[in-house]
C-alpha angles and dihedrals in degrees: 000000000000106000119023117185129190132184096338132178137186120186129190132195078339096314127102123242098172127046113152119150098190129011127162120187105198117232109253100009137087130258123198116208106201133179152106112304107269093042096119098256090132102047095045080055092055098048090049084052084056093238089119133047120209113246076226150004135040136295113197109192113193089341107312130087118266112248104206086196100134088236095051095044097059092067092041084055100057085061090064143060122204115199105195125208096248097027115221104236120203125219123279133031130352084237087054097045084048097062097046096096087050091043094053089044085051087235099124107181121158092197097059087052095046091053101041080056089053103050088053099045096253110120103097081052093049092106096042115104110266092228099052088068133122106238098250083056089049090054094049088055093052087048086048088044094054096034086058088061100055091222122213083219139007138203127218124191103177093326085180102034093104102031130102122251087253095058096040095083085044093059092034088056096056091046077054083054098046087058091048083045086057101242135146116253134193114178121185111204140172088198110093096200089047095060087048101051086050109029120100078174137019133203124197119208130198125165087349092299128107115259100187132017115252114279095062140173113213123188130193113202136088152312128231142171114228102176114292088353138101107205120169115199129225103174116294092353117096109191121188112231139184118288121267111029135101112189129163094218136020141178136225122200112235090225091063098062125090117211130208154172096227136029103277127224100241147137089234104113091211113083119156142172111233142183106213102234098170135035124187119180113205147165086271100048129272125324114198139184117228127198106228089149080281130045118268115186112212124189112207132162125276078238100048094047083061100044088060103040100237127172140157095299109029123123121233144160129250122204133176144137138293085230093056086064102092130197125247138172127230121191 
């Protein structure tokens, strides 16, 4: 694992805005922090920047304990890139702002500038002054300068929030590219598919708690009352949910979810028919994605996946509990 945090608190003017007892970031994949505004997704970026030290608790960073001592951070920092939400752009040129990060490691290479510009579409705008840009300019320079690094992690707060339709695939695409590369990415984001299409895990935040476990599903639809029943709709799925609650949008930990080959004979309230369209073998097991009309994301065993027989293809059945159906809020 990159990042491991246990038992951490941040508190602010006497509230507290982080309260997480256990989090793990996996080394080389993505994970999507999604949640309200307020949660806590920006704080929790900014302490895994190391900009911000936890009122209690402890931060592991690859494997050692993090000293927040200001000598030992500076070397920490330069490990790790922080896009912020509205970028900070220096005097002078895009291809200048894009070799700062090079420039401060003393690690000057035009040819690492020239291909971070391309990769976001900039190089006919290298010349231009950074600070005459539009915002959704200003956010693809801050993608190019930490791309030129090569950064061991990186750090995403809302990386598409001020960018057109037409440049969104274009930025999603190098976040893809940091993940071949091998690096770390964490990637806050109000847009539930996004953080689908590029989670390999997601975190829900809620009060700056977590709300889920990493491997998520997250769905965006609809509550009703049908009786005595809470149901929530995603297309053409209908989940039963706990009572009381009427969310547009909810998450289910993949851990949570039983798969079969047959329908079980269980208490859970969720009981669906799937096609596996994803499998992802891991330390932990296997992690795969299941067409229900909407996504559903299972954890099994590496043993359970062979006792069934399950490949790309095979039909199964998900079950799980109305309970493991939790509430989130979407802006």
């Amino acid at each position: 694992m990159t990042y491991v945090l246990e038992d951490v608190r941040i508190e602010r003017g006497g509230r507290c805005v982080l309260d997480l007892p256990q989090l793990t970031i996996a080394r080389g994949a993505v994970t999507a922090l999604v949640g309200p505004n307020g949660a806590g997704k920006s704080t929790l970026l900014r302490l895994l920047a190391f900009l911000l030290a936890p009122q209690r608790g402890r931060v592991s960073f690859a494997g050692a304990a993090v000293d927040y001592r200001p000598g030992a951070l500076t070397a920490l920092r330069r490990r790790v890139t922080y896009v912020a939400s509205s970028p900070y752009l220096l005097r002078g040129t895009v291809r200048r702002n894009v070799g700062y990060g090079l420039r401060a490691r003393r690690a000057a290479d035009r040819g690492a500038v020239e291909a971070a510009l391309t990769a976001v579409g900039l190089t006919a705008l290298a010349a231009r002054t950074a600070r005459t840009l539009s915002g959704g300019e200003a956010q693809r320079v801050a993608l190019a300068r930490a791309l030129a690094v090569a950064p061991e992690v990186v750090l995403f707060d809302e990386p598409t929030a001020n960018v057109d339709r037409a440049t969104l695939p274009q930025i999603e695409a190098v976040i893809e590219r940091l993940r071949r590369d091998g690096a770390t990415v964490v990637l806050a984001t109000h847009d539930l598919d996004q953080a689908q299409r590029l989670g390999d895990a997601i975190v829900a935040l809620d009060g700056g708690t977590m709300q889920t476990a990493p491997a998520t599903t997250v769905l965006r639809g609809s509550s009703v009352r049908d009786g005595e029943r809470w149901l929530f709709e995603s297309g053409a799925l209908r989940l039963e949910m706990p009572a009381g609650a009427y969310p547009n949008a909810v998450a289910i930990d993949a851990n949570d979810v039983f798969v079969s080959r047959a329908p079980l004979d269980s208490s859970a309230r969720n009981s669906l028919p799937g096609r596996i369209v994803a499998v992802v073998h891991d330390a932990r097991g296997v992690l795969l994605t299941i067409d229900c009309g909407q996504p559903v994301r299972a954890r099994i065993t590496a043993a359970s996946f062979t006792a069934l027989g399950l490949a790309p293809e095979s039909q199964v059945w998900v079950t799980f509990k109305a309970s493991s159906v939790h509430v989130l809020r979407e802006p």
